[in-house]
C-alpha positions as CSV (number, residue, x, y, z in Angstrom):
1,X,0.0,0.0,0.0
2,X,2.7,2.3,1.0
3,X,4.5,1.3,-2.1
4,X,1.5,2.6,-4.3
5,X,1.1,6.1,-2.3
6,X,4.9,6.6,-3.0
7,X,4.5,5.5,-7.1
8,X,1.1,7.9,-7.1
9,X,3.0,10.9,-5.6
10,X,5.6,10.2,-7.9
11,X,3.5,10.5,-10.6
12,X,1.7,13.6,-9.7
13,X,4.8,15.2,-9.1
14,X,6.0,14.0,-12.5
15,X,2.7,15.9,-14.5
16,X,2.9,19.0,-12.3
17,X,6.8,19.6,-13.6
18,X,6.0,18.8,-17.0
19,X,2.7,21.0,-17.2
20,X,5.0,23.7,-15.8
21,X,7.4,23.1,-18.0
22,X,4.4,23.9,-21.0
23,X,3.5,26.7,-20.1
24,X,6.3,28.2,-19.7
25,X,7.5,27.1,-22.8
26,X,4.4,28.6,-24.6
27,X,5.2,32.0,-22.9
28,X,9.0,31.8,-23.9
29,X,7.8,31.1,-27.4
30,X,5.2,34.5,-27.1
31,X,7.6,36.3,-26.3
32,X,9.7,35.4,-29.4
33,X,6.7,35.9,-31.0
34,X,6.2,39.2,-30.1
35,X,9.8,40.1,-30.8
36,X,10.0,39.0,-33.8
37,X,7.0,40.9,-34.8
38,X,8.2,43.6,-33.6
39,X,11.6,43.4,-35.4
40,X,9.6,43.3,-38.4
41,X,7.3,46.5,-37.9
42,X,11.1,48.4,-36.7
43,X,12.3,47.0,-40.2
44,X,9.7,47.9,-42.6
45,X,9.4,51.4,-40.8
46,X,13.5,51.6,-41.6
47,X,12.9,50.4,-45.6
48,X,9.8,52.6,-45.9
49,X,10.5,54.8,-48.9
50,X,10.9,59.0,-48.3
51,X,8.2,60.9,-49.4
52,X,9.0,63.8,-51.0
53,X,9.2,67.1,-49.3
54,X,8.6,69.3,-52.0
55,X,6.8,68.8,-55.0
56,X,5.5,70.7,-58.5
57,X,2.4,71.2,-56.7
58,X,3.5,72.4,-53.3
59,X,6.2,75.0,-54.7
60,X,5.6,78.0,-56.6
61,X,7.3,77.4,-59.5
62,X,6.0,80.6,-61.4
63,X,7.0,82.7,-58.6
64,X,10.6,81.5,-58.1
65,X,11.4,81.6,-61.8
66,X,10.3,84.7,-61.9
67,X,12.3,86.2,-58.7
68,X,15.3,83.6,-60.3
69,X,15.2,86.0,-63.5
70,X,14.9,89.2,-61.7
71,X,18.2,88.3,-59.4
72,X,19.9,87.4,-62.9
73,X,19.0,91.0,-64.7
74,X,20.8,92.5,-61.6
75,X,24.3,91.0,-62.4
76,X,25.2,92.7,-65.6
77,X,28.3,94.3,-63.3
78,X,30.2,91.5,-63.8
79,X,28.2,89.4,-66.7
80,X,27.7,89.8,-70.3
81,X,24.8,90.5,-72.2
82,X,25.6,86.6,-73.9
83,X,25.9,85.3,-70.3
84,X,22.9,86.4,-69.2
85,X,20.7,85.8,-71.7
86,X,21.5,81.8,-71.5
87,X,20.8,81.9,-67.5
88,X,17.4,83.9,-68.3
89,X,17.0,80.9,-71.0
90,X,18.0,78.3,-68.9
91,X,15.5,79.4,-66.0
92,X,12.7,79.3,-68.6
93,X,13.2,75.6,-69.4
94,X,13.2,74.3,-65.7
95,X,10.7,71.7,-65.0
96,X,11.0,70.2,-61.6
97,X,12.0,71.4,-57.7
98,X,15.3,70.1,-58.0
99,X,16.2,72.0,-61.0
100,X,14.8,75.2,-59.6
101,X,16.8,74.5,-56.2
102,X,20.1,73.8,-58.5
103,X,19.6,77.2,-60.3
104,X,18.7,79.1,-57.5
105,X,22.0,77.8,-55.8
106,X,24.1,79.0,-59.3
107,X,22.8,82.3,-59.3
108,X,23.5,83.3,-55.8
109,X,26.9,82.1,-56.4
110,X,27.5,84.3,-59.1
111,X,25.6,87.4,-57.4
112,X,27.8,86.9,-54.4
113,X,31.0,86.8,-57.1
114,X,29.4,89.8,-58.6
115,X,29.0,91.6,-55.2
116,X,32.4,90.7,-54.6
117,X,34.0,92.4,-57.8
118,X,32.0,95.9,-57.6
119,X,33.4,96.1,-53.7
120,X,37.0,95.4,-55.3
121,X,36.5,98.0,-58.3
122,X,34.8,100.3,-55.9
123,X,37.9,100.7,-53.0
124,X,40.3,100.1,-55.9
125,X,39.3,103.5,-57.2
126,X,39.9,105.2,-53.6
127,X,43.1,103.7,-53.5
128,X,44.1,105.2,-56.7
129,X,42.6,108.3,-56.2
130,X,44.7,108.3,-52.7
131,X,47.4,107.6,-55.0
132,X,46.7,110.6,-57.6
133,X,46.3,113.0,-54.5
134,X,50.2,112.3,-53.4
135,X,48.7,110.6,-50.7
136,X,50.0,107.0,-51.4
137,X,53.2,106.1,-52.7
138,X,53.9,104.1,-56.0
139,X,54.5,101.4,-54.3
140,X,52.1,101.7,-51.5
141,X,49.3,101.8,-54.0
142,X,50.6,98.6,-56.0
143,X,50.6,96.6,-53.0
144,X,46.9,97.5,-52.4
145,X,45.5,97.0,-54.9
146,X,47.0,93.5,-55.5
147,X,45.9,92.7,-51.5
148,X,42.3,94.0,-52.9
149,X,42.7,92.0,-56.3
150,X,43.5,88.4,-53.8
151,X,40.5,89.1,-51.3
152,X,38.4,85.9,-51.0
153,X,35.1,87.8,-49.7
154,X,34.2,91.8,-49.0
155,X,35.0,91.7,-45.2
156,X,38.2,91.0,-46.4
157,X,38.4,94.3,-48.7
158,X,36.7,96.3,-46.0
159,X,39.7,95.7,-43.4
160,X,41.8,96.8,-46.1
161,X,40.4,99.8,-46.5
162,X,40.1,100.4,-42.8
163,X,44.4,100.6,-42.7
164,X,44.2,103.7,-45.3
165,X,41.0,105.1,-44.0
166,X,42.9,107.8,-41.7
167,X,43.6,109.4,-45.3
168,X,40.3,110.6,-46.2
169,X,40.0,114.5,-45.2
170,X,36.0,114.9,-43.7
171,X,36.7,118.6,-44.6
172,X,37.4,117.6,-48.4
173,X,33.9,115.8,-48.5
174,X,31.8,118.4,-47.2
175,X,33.5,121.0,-49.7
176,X,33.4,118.4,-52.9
177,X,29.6,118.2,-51.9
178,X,29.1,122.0,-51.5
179,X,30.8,122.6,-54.8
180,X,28.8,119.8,-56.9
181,X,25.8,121.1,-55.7
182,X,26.3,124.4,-56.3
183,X,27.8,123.9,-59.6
184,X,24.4,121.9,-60.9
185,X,22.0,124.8,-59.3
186,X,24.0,127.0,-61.7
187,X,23.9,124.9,-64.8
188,X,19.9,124.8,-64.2
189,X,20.0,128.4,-64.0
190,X,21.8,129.1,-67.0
191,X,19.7,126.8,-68.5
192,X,22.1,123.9,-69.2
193,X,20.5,121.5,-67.4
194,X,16.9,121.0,-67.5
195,X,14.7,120.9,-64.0
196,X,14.4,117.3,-64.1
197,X,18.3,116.4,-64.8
198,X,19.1,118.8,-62.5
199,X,17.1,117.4,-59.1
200,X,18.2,113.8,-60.3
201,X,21.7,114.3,-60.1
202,X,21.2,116.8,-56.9
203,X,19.3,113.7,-55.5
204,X,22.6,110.9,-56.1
205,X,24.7,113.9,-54.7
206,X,22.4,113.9,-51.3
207,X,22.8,109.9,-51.5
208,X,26.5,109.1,-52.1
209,X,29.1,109.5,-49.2
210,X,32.2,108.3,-51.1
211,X,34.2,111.6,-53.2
212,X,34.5,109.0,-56.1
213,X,30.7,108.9,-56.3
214,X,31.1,112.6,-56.7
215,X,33.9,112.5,-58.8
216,X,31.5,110.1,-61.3
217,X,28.1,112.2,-60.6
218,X,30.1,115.5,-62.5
219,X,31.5,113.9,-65.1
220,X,28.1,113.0,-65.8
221,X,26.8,116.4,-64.9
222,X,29.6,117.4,-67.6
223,X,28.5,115.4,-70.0
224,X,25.1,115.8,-69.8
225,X,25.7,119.5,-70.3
226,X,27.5,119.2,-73.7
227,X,25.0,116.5,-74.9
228,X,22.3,119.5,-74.1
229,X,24.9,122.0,-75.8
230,X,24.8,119.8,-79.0
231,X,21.1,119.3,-79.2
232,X,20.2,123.0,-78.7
233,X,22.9,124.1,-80.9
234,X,20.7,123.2,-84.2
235,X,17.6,124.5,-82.6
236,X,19.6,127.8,-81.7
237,X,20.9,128.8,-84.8
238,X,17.6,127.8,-86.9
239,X,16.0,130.1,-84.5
240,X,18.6,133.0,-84.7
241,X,18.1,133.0,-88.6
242,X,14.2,132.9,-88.2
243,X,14.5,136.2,-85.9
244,X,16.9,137.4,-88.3
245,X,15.1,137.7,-91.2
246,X,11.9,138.2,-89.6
247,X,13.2,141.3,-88.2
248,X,14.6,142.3,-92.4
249,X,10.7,141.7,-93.0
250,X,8.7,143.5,-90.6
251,X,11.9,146.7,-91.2
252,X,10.9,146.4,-95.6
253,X,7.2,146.4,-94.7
254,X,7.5,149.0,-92.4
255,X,6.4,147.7,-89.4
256,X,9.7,148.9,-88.0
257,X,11.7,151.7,-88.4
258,X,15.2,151.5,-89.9
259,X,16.7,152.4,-86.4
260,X,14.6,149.9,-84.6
261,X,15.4,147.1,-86.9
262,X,19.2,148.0,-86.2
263,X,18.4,148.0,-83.1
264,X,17.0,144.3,-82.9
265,X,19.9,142.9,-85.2
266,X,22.4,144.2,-82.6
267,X,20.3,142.6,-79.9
268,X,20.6,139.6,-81.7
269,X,24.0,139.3,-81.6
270,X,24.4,139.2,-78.5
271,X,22.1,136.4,-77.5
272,X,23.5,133.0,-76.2
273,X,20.6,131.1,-75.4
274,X,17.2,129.9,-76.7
275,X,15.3,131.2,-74.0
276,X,17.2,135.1,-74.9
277,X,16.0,134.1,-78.9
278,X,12.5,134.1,-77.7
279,X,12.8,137.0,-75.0
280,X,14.2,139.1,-78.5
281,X,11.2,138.3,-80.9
282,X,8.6,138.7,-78.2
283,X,10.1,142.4,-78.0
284,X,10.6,142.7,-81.5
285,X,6.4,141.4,-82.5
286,X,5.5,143.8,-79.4
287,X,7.1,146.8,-81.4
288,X,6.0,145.6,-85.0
289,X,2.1,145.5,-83.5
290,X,2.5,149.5,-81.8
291,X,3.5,150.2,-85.1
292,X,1.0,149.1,-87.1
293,X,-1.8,149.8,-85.0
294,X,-0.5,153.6,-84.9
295,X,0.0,154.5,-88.2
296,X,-3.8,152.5,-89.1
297,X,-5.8,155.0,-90.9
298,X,-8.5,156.7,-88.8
299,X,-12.4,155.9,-89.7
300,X,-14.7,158.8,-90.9
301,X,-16.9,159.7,-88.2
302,X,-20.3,160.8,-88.9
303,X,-21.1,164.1,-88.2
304,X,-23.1,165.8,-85.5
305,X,-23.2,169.2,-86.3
306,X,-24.1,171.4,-88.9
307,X,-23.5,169.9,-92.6
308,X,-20.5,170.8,-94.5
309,X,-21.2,172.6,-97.7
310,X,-20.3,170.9,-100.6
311,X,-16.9,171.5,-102.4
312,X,-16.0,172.4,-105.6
313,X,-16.6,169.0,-107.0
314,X,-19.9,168.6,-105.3
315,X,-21.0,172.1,-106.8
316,X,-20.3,171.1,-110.5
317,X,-22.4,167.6,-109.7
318,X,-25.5,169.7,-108.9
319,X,-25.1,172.4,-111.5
320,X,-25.0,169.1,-113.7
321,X,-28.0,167.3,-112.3
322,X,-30.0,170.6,-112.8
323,X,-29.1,171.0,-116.4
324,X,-30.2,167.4,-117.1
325,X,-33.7,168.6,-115.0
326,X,-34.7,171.2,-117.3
327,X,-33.8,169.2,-120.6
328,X,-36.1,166.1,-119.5
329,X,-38.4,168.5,-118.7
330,X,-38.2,170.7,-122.2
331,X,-38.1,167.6,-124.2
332,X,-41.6,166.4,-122.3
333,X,-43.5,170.1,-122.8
334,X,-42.5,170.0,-126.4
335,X,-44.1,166.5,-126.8
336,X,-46.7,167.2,-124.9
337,X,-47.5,170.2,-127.2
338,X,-47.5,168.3,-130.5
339,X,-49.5,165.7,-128.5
């Protein structure tokens, strides 16, 4: 008996540990499970393809061509004509993001290059105007501008600059300014310059700070002048002759005096301008009309007062008209008699 109680424990003992031994089993193998599922998910997230960030549809391509093309217009410092048409060509033929992107990265490397050459040109001009001045030596100047010539970027320049900078006079400025803009106030006056050239090149005076700028602004101001010079010239002397023989004419029909046509030619002579042309004939058509209008001949006036008697003419008409009476009237008695 107590052999059987021992075998029966035994055996319960026996399916307890291997029922354990199941179950945890199945949970080791859920757990595996369960990993491996989510090694998967963590894997296909990893291969999942990128979406695109930007597309056609999500970028405006209209507008950035267009600001692209604007940018490029604003580098004709430093490019050609040739240059910048293929650039304005090239933008016109882009059809996706990335090609916009790879333009838009081109042209901002060139504007930067062309930023980068109008600061060189720009302080190289200083320096050699230092130079001209007797303010830089031969060899001080060279050395400058090569330094200005090697700069990688405009900081670079700028600290250049800033070594010479004690040379500039503050008192020179403000007397360059004062000059310029008293020297185009004069040209408008004399008429040189007309109202509208005149405020535009007082306004880039009023906006540059540099005495180059100046420098540049009157050799334009010069220049301007003698293109005015040139295109008045034909107008002034095909005026001059007009006056000139106008005043000939009104003198041979005697709507001016011999003197006073003299007078006017003299006058002539001595005008310089258009403006003093016109000035001239106005004076000269103001004399012609006082003239005329005082040697017009008077209007008869009828009469008021007692009537005049008639003059010798008027006395033979009515000794005439009498005679003529006293035949009609003869010639009708004598009819009348034979009647």
């Amino acid at each position: 008996m107590m052999k059987k109680r021992v075998i029966g424990c035994f055996t319960v003992g026996m399916l307890v540990l291997g029922f354990a031994n199941f179950v945890k089993a199945e949970e080791v193998q859920g757990a595996k499970t369960d990993e491996s599922i989510m090694k998967v998910e963590k894997k296909e997230k990893v291969e999942e393809p990128k979406k695109e960030v930007d597309s056609t549809d999500s970028v405006d391509m209209v507008g950035r061509k267009e600001a692209l093309k604007y940018n490029i217009n604003k580098l004709t410092y430093s490019l050609s004509a040739d240059k910048i048409s293929e650039l304005l060509g090239r933008v016109e033929k882009i059809g996706t993001v990335e090609e916009l992107l790879a333009m838009e990265q081109e042209v901002d490397g060139v504007a930067k290059e062309n930023g980068l050459k109008v600061e060189k040109d720009s302080y190289s001009e200083v320096i050699k105007n230092f130079y001209n001045q007797g303010k830089l030596t031969q060899e001080e100047k060279d050395k400058l501008l090569k330094r200005i010539a090697d700069a990688k970027s405009i900081k670079e320049i700028e600290a250049i600059y800033n070594e010479i900078s004690h040379l500039v006079n503050p008192d020179a400025i403000t007397e360059k300014k004062e000059k310029l803009v008293a020297k185009v106030k004069e040209l408008m006056n004399q008429g040189k310059l007309t109202k509208e050239q005149g405020d535009a090149f007082l306004k880039r005076v009023e906006a540059s700070l540099l005495l180059e700028e100046w420098d540049q602004i009157e050799a334009e101001v010069d220049k301007q002048v003698k293109t005015n010079e040139e295109l008045a010239g034909g107008v002034f002397k095909e005026k001059y002759t007009k006056i000139e023989k106008g005043i000939n004419q009104y003198v041979e029909q005697g709507k001016l005096t011999k003197e006073q046509g003299d007078k006017f030619l003299a006058q002539l002579k001595n005008c310089q301008t258009v403006e003093a042309l016109d000035a001239l004939w106005s004076e000269v058509e103001k004399q012609a009309k006082d003239v005329t209008t005082s040697t017009k001949p008077e209007t008869t006036k009828p009469s008021t007062g007692n009537p005049k008697l008639p003059q010798t003419g008027e006395k033979q008409t009515v000794v005439n008209t009498i005679i003529g009476l006293i035949a009609i009237s003869g010639v009708g008695i004598v009819y009348f008699k034979k009647r």
